[in-house]
C-alpha positions as CSV (number, residue, x, y, z in Angstrom):
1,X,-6.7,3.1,27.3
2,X,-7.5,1.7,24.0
3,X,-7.0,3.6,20.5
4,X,-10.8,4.8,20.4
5,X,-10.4,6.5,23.7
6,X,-6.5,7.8,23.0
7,X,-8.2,9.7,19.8
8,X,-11.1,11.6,22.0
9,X,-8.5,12.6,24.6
10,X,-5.7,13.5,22.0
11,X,-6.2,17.3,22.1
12,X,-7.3,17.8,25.8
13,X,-3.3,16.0,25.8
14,X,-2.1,18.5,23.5
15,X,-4.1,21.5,25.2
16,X,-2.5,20.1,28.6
17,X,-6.5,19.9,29.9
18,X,-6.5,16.0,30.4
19,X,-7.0,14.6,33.6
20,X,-4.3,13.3,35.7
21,X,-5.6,9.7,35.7
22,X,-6.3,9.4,32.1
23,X,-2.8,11.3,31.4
24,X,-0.2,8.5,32.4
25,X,-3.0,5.6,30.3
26,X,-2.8,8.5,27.7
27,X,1.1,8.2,27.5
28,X,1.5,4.7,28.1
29,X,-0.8,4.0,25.0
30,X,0.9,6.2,23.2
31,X,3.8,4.2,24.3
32,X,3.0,0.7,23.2
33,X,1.2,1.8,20.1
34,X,3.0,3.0,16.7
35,X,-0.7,4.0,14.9
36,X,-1.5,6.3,17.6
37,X,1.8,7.9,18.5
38,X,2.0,8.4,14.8
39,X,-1.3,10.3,15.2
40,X,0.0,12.4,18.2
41,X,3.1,13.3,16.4
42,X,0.6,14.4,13.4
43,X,-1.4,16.6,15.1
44,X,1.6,18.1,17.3
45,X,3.7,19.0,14.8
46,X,0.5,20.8,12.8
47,X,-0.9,22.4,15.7
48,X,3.1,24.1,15.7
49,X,2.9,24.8,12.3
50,X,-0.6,26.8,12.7
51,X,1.2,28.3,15.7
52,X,3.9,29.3,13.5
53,X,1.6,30.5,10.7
54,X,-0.5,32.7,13.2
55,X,2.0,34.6,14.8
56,X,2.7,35.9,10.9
57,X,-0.8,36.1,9.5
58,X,-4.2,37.7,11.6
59,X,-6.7,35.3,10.5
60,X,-10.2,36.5,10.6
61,X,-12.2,34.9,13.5
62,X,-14.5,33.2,11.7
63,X,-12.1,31.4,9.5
64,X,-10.5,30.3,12.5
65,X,-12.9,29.1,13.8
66,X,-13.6,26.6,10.4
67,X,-10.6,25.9,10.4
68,X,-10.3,24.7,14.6
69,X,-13.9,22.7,13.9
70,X,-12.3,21.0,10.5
71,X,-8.9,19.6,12.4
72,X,-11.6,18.8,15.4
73,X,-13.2,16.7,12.3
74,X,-16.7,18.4,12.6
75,X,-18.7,20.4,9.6
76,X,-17.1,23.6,8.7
């Protein structure tokens, strides 16, 4: 697995949806490469935050939902 394809598969990885197969390429990428286990680390530890900050806070759904397709990287 190359850097390209370890970013489209990073959050089925976090959302524990990623295929067998592409799982173990997945971690041993993220193994041999600092950029992209930077990047997993990045988006682990502010998925938790959100996490955190949603069990305090009801957000409305439809900022949610801007807020899931910005950290996706699409349009709000």
């Amino acid at each position: 697995m190359d850097c390209s394809q370890t970013h489209r598969n990073l959050y089925p990885y976090l959302d524990r949806q990623i295929e067998p197969a592409k799982k173990k390429s997945f971690e041993s990428h993220l193994g041999e490469c600092p950029d992209c286990y930077g990047c997993y680390r990045f988006h682990f530890h502010l998925r938790d935050c959100l996490k955190k900050i949603y069990r305090h806070f009801e957000l409305p759904p439809s900022v949610l939902r801007c807020l899931f397709k910005r950290v996706a990287g699409g349009p709000p």
